[in-house]
PDB file with SEQRES, HELIX, SHEET and CRYST1 records, atoms N, CA, C and O in Angstrom:
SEQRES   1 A   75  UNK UNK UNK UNK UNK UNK UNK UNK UNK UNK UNK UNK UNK          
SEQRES   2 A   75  UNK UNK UNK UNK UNK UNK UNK UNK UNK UNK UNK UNK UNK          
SEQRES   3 A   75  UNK UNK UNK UNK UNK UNK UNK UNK UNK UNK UNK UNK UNK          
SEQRES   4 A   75  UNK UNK UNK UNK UNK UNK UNK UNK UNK UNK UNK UNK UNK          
SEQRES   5 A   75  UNK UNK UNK UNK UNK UNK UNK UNK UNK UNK UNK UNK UNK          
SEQRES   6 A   75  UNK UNK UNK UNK UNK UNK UNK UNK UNK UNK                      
HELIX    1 AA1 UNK A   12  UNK A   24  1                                  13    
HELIX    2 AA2 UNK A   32  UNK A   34  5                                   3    
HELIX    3 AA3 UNK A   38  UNK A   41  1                                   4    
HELIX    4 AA4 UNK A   60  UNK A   74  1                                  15    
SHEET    1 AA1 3 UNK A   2  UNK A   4  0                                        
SHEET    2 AA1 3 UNK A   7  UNK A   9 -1                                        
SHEET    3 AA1 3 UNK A  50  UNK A  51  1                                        
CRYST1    1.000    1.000    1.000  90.00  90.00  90.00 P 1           1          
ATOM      1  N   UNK A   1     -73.670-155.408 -57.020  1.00  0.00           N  
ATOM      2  CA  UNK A   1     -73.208-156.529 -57.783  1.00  0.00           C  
ATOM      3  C   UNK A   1     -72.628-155.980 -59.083  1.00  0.00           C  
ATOM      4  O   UNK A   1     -73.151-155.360 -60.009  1.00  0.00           O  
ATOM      5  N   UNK A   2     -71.520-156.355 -58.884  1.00  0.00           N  
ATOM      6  CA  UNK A   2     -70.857-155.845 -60.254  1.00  0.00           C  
ATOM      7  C   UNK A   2     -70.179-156.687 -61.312  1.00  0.00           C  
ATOM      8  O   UNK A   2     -69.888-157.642 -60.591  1.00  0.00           O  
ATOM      9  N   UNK A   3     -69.833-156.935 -62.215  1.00  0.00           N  
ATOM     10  CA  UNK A   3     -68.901-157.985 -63.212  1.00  0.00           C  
ATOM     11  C   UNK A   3     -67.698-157.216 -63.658  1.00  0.00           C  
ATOM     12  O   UNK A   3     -67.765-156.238 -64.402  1.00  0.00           O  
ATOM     13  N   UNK A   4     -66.416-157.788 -63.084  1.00  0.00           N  
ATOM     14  CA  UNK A   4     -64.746-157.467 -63.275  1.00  0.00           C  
ATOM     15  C   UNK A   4     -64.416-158.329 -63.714  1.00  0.00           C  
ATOM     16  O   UNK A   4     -64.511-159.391 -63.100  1.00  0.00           O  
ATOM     17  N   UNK A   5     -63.856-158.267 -65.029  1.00  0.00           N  
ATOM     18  CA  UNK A   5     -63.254-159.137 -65.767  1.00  0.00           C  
ATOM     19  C   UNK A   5     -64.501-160.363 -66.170  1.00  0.00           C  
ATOM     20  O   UNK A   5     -65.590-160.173 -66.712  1.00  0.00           O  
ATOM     21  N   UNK A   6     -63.753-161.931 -65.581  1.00  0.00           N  
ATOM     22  CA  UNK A   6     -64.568-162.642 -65.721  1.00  0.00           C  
ATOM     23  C   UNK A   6     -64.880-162.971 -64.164  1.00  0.00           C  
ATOM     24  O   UNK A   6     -64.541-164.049 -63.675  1.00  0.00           O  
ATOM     25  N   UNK A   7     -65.432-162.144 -63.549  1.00  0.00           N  
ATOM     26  CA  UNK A   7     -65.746-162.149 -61.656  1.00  0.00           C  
ATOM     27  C   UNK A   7     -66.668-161.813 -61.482  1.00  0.00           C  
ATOM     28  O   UNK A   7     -66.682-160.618 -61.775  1.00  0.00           O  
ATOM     29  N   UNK A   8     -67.815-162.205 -61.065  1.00  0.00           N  
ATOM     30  CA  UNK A   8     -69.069-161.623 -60.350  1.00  0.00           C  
ATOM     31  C   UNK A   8     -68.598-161.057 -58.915  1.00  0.00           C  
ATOM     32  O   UNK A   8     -68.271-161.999 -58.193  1.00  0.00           O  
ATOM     33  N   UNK A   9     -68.469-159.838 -58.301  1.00  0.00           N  
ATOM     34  CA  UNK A   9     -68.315-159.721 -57.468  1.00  0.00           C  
ATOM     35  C   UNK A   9     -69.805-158.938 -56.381  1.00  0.00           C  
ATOM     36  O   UNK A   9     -70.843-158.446 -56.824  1.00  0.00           O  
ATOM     37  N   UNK A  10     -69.587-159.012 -55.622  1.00  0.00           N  
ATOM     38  CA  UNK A  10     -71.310-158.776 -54.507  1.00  0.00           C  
ATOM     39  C   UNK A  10     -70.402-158.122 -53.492  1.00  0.00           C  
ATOM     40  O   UNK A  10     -69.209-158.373 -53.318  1.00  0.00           O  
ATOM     41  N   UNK A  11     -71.038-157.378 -52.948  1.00  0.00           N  
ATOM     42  CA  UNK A  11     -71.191-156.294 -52.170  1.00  0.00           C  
ATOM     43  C   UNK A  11     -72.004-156.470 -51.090  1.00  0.00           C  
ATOM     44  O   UNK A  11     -73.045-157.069 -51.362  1.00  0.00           O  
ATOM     45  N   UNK A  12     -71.873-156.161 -50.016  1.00  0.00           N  
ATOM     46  CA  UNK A  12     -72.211-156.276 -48.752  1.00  0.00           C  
ATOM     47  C   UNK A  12     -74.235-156.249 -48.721  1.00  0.00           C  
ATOM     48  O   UNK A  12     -75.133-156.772 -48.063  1.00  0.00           O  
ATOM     49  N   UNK A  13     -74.119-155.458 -49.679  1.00  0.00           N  
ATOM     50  CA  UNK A  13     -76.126-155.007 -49.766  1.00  0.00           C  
ATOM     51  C   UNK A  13     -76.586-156.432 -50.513  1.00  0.00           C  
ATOM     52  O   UNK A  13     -77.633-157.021 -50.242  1.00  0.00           O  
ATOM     53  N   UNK A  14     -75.451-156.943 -51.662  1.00  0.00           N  
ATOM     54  CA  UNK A  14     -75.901-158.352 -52.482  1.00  0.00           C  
ATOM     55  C   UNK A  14     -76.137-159.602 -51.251  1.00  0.00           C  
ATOM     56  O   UNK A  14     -77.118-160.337 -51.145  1.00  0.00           O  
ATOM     57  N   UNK A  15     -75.106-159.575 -50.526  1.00  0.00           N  
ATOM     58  CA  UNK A  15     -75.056-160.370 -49.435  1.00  0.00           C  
ATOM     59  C   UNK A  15     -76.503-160.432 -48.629  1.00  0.00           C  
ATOM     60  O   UNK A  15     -77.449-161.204 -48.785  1.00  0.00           O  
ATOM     61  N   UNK A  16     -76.385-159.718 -48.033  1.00  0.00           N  
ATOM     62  CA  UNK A  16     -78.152-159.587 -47.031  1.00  0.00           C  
ATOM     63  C   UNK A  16     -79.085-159.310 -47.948  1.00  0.00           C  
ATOM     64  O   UNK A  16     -79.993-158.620 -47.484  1.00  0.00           O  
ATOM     65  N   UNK A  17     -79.205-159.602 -49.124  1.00  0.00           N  
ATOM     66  CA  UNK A  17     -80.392-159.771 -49.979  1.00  0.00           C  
ATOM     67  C   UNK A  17     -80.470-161.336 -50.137  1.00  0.00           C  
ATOM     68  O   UNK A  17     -81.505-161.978 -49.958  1.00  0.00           O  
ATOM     69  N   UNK A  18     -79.093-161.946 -50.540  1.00  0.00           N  
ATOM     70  CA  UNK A  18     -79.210-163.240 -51.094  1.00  0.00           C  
ATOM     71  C   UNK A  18     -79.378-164.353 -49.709  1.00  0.00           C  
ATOM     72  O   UNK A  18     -79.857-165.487 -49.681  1.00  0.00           O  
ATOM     73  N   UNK A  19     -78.868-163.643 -48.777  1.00  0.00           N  
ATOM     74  CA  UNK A  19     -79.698-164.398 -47.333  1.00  0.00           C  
ATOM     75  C   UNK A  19     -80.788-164.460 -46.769  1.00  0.00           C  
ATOM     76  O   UNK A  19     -81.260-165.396 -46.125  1.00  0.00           O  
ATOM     77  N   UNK A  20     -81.411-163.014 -47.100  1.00  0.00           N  
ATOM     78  CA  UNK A  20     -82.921-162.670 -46.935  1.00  0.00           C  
ATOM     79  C   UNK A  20     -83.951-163.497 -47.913  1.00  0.00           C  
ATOM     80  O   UNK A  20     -85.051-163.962 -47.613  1.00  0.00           O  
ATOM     81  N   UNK A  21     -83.253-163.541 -49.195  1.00  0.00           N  
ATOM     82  CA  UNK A  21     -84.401-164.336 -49.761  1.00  0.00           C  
ATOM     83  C   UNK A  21     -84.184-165.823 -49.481  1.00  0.00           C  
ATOM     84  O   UNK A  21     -85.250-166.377 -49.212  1.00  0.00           O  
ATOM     85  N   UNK A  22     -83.108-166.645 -49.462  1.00  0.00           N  
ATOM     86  CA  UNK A  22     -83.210-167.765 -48.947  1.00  0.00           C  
ATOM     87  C   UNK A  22     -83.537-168.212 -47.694  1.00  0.00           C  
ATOM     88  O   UNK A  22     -83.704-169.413 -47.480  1.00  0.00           O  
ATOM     89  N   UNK A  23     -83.665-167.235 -46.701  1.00  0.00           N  
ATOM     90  CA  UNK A  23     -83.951-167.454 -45.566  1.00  0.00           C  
ATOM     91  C   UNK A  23     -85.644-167.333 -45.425  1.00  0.00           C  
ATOM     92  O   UNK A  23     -86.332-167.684 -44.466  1.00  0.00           O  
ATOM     93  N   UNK A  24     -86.019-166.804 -46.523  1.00  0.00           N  
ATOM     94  CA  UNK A  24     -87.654-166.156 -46.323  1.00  0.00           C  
ATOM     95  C   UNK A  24     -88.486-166.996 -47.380  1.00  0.00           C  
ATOM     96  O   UNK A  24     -89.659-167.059 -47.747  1.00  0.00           O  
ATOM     97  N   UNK A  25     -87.433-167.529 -47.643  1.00  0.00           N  
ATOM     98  CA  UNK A  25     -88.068-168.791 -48.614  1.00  0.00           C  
ATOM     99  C   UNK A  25     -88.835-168.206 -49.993  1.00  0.00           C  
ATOM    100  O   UNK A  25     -89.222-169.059 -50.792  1.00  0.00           O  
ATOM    101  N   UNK A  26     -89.051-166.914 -50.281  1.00  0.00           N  
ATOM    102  CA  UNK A  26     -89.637-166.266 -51.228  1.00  0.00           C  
ATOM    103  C   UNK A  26     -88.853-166.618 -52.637  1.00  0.00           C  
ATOM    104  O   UNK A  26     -89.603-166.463 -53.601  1.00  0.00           O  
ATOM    105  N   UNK A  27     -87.879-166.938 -52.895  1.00  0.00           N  
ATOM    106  CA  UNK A  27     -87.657-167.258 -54.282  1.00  0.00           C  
ATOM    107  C   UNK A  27     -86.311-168.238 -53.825  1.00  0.00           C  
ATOM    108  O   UNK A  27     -85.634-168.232 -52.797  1.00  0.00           O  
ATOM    109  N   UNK A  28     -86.257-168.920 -54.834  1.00  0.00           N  
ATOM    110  CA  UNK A  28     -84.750-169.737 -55.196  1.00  0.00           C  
ATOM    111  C   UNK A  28     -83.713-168.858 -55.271  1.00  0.00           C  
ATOM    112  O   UNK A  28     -84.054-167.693 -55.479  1.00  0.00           O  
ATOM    113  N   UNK A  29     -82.445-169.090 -55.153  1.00  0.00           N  
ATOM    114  CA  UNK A  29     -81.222-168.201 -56.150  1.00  0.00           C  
ATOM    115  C   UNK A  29     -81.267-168.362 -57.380  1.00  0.00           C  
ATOM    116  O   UNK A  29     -80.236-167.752 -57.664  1.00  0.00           O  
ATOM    117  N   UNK A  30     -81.618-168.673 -58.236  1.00  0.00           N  
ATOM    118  CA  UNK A  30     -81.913-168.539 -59.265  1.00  0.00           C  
ATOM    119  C   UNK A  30     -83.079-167.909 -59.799  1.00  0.00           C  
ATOM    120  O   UNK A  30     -83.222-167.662 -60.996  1.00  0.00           O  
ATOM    121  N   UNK A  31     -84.067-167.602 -58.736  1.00  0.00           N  
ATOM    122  CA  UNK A  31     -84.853-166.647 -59.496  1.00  0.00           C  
ATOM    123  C   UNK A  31     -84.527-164.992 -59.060  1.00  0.00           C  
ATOM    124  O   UNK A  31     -84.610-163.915 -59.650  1.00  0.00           O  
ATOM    125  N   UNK A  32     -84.061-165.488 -57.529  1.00  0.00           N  
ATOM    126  CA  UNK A  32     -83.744-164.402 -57.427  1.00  0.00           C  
ATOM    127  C   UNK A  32     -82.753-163.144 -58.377  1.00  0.00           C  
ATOM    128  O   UNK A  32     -83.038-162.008 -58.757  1.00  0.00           O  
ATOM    129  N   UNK A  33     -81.601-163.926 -58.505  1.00  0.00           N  
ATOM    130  CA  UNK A  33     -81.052-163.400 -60.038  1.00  0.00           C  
ATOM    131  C   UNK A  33     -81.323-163.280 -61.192  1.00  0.00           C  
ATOM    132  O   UNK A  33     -80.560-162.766 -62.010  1.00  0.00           O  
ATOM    133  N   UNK A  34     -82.366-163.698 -61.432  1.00  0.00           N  
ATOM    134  CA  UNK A  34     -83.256-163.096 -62.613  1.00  0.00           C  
ATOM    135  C   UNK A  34     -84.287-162.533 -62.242  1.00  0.00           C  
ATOM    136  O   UNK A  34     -85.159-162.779 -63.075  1.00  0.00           O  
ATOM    137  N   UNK A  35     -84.785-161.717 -61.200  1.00  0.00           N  
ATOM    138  CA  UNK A  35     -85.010-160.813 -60.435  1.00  0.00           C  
ATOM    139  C   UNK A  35     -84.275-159.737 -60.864  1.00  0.00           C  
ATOM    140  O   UNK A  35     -84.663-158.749 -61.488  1.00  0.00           O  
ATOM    141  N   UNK A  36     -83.139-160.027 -60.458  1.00  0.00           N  
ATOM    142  CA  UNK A  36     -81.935-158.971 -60.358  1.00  0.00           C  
ATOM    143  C   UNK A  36     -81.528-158.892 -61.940  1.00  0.00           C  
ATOM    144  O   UNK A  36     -80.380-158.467 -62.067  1.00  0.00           O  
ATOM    145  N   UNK A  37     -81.965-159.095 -62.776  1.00  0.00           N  
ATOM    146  CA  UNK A  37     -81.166-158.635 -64.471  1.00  0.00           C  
ATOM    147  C   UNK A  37     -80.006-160.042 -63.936  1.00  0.00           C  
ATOM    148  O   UNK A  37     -79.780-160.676 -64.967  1.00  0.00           O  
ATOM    149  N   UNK A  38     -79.502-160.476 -63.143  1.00  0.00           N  
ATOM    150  CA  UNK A  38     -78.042-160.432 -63.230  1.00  0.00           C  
ATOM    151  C   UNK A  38     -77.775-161.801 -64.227  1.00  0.00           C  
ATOM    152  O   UNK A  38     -76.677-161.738 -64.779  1.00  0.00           O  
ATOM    153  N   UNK A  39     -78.566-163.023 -64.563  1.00  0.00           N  
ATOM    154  CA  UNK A  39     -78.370-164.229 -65.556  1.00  0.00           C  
ATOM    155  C   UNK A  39     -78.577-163.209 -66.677  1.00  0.00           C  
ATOM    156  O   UNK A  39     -77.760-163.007 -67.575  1.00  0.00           O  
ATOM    157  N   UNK A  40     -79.618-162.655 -66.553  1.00  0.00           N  
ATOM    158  CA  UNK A  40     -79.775-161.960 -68.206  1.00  0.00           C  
ATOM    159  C   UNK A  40     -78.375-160.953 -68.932  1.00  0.00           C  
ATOM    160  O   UNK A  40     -77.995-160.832 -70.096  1.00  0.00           O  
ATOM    161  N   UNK A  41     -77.932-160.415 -67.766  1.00  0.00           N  
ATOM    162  CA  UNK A  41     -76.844-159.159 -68.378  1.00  0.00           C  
ATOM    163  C   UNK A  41     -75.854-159.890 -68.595  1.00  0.00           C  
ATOM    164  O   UNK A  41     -75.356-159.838 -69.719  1.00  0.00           O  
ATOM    165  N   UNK A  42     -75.330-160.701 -67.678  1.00  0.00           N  
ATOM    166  CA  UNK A  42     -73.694-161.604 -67.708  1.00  0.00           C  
ATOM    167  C   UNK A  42     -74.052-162.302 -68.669  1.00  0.00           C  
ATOM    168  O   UNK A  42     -75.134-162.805 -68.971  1.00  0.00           O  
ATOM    169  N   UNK A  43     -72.533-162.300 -69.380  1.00  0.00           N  
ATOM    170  CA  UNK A  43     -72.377-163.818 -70.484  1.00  0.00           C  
ATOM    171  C   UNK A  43     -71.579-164.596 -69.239  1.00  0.00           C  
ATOM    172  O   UNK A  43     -70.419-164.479 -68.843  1.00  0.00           O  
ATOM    173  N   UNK A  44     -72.715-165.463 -68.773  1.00  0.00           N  
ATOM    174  CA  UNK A  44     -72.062-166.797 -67.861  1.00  0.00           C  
ATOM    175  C   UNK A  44     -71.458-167.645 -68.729  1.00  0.00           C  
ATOM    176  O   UNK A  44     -71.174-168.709 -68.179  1.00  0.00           O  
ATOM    177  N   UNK A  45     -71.133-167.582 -69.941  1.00  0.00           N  
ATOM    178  CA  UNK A  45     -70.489-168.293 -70.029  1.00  0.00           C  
ATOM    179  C   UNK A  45     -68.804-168.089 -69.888  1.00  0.00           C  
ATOM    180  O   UNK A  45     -68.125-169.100 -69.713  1.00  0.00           O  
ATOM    181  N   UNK A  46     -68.332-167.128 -69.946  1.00  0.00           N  
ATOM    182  CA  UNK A  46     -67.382-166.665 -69.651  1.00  0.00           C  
ATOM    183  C   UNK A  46     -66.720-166.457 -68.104  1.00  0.00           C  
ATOM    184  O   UNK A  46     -65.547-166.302 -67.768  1.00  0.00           O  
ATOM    185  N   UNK A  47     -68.000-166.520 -67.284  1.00  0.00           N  
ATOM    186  CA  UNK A  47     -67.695-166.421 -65.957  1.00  0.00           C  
ATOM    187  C   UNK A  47     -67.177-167.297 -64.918  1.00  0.00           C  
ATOM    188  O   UNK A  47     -67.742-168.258 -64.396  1.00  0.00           O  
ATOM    189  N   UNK A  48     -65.736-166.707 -64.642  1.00  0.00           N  
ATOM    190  CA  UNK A  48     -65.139-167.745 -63.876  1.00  0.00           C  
ATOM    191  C   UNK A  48     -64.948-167.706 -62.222  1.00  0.00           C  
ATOM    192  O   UNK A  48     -64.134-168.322 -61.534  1.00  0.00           O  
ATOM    193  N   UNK A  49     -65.830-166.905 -61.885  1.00  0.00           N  
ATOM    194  CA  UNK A  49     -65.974-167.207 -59.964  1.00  0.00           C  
ATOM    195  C   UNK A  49     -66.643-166.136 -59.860  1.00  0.00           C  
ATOM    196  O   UNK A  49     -67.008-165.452 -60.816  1.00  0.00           O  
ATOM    197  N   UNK A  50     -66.894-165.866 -58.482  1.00  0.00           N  
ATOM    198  CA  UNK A  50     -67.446-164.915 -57.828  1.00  0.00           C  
ATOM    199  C   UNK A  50     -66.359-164.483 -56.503  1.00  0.00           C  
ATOM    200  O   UNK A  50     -65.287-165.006 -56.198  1.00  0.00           O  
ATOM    201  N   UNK A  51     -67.097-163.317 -55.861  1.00  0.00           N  
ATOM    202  CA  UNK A  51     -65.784-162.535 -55.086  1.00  0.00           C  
ATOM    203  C   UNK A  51     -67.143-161.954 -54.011  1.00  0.00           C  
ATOM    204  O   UNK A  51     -68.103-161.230 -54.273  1.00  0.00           O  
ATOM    205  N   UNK A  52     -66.783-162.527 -52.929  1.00  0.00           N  
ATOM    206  CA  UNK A  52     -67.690-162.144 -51.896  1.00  0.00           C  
ATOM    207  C   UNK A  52     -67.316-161.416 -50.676  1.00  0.00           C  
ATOM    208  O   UNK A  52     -66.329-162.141 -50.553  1.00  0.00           O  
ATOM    209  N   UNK A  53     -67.206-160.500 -49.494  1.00  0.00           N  
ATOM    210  CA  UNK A  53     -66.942-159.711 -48.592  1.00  0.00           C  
ATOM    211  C   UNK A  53     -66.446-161.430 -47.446  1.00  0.00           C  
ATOM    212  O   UNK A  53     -67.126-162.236 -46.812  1.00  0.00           O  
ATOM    213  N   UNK A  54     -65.248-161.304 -47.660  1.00  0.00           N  
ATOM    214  CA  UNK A  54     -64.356-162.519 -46.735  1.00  0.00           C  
ATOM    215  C   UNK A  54     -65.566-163.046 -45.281  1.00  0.00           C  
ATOM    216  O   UNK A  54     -66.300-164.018 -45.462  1.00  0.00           O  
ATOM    217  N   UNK A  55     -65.584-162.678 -44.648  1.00  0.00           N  
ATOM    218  CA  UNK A  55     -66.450-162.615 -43.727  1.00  0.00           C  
ATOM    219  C   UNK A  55     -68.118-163.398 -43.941  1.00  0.00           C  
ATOM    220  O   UNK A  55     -68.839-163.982 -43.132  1.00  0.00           O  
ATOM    221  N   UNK A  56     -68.285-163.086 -45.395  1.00  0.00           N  
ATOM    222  CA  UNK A  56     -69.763-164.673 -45.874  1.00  0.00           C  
ATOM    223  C   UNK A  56     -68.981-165.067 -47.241  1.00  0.00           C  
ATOM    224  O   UNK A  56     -69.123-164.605 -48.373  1.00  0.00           O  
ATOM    225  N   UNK A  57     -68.342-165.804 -46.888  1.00  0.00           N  
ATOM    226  CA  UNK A  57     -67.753-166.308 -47.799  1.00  0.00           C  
ATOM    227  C   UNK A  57     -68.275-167.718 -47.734  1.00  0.00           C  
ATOM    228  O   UNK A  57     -68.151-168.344 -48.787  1.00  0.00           O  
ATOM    229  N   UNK A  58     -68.836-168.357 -46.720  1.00  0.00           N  
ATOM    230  CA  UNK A  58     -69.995-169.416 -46.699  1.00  0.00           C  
ATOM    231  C   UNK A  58     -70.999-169.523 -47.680  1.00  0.00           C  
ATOM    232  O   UNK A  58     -71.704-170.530 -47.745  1.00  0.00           O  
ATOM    233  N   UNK A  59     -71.151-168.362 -48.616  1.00  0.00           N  
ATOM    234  CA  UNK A  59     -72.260-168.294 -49.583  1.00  0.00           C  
ATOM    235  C   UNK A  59     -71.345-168.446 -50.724  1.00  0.00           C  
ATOM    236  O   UNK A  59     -72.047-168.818 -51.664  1.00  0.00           O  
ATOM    237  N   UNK A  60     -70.174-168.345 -51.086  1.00  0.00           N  
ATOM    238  CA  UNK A  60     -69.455-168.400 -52.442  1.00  0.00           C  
ATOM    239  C   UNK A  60     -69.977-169.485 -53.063  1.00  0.00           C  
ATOM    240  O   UNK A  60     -70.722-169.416 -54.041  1.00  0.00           O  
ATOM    241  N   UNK A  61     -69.503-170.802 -52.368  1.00  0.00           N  
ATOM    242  CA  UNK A  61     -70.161-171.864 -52.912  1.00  0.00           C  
ATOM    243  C   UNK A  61     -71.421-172.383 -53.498  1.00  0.00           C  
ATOM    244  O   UNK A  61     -71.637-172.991 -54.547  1.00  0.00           O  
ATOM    245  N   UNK A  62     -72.201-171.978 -52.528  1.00  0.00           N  
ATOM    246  CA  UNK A  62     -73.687-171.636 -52.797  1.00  0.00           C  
ATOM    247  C   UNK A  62     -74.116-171.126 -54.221  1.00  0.00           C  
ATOM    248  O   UNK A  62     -74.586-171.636 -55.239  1.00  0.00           O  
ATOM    249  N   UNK A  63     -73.648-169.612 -53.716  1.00  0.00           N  
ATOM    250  CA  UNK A  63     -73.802-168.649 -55.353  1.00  0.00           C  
ATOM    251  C   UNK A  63     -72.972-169.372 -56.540  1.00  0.00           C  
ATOM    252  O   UNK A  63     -73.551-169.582 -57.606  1.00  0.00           O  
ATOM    253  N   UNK A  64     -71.988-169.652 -56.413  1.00  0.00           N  
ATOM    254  CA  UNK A  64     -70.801-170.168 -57.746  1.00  0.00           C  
ATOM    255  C   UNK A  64     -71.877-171.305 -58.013  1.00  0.00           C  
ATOM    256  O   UNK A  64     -72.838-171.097 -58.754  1.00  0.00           O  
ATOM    257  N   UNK A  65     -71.671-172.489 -57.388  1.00  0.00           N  
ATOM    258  CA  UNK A  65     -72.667-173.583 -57.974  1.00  0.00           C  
ATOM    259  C   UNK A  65     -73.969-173.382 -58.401  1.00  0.00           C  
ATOM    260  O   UNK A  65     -74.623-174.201 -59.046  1.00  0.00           O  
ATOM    261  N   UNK A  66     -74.376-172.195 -58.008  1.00  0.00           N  
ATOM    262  CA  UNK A  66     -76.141-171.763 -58.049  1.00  0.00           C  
ATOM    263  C   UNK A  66     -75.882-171.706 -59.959  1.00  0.00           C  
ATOM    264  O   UNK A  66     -76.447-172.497 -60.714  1.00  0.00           O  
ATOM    265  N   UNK A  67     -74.899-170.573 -60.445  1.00  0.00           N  
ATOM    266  CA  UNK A  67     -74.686-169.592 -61.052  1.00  0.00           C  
ATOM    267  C   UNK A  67     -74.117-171.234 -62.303  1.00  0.00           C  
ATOM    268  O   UNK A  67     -74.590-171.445 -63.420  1.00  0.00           O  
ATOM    269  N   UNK A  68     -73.525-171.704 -61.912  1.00  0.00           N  
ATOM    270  CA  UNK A  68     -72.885-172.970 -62.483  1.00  0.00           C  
ATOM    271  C   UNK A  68     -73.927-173.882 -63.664  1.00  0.00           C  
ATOM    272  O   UNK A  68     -73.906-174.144 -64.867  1.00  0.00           O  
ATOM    273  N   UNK A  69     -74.656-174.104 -62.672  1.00  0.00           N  
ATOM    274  CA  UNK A  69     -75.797-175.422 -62.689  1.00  0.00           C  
ATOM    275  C   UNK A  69     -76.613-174.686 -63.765  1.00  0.00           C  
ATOM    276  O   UNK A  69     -76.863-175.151 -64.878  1.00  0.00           O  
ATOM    277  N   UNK A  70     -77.172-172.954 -63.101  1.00  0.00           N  
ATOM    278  CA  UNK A  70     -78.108-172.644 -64.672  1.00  0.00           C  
ATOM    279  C   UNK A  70     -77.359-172.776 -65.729  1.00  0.00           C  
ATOM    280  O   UNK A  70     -77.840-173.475 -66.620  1.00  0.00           O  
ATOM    281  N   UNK A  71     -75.742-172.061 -66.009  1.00  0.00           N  
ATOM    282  CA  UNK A  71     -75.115-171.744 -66.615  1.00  0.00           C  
ATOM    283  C   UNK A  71     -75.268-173.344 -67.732  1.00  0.00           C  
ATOM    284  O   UNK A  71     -75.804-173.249 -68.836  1.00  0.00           O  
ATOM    285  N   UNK A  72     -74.946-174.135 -67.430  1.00  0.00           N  
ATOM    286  CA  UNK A  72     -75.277-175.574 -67.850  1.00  0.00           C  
ATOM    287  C   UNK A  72     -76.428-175.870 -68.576  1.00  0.00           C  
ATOM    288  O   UNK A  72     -76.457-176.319 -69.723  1.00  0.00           O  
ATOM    289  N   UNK A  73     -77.363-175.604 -67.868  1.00  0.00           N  
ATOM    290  CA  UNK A  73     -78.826-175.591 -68.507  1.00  0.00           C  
ATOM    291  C   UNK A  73     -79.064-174.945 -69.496  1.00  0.00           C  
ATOM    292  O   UNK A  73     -79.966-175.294 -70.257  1.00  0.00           O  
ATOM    293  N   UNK A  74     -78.149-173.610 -69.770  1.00  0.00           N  
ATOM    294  CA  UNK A  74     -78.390-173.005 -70.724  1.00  0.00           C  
ATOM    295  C   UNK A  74     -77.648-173.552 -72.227  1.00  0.00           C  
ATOM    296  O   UNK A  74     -78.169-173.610 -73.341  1.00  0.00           O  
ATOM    297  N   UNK A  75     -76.746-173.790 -71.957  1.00  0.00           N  
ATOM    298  CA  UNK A  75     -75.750-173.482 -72.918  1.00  0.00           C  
ATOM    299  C   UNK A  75     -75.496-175.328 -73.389  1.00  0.00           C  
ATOM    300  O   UNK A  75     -74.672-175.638 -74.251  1.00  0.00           O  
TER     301      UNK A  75                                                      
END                                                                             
């Protein structure tokens, strides 16, 4: 998981993590990313999408709105 520009982009290993934990029911996406540093390091507020491996791109939405909704809460 990396941040380009204003892009969260995920990587094939981000992918089968963020399915594994929603599928295993062990944390939310949102905790899971604060798990991961990743709410704490990004200035979400600046962040304008995410960039996912074409192929689960079924999760963009997911993650973008996940990433959205805290982003809101915070700020």
């Amino acid at each position: 998981m990396e941040r380009i520009n204003n892009v969260l982009k995920l990587d094939y290993l981000d992918v089968h993590n963020i399915r594994h934990t929603l599928k295993a029911g062990e944390m939310n996406l949102v905790q899971f990313f604060e798990v991961q540093e990743i709410i704490h390091v990004l200035s979400l507020q600046a962040l304008t999408g995410v960039e996912l491996p074409e192929e689960h791109s079924d999760l963009k939405e997911i993650v973008w709105d996940t990433l959205k909704d805290y982003k809101g809460k915070q700020y």
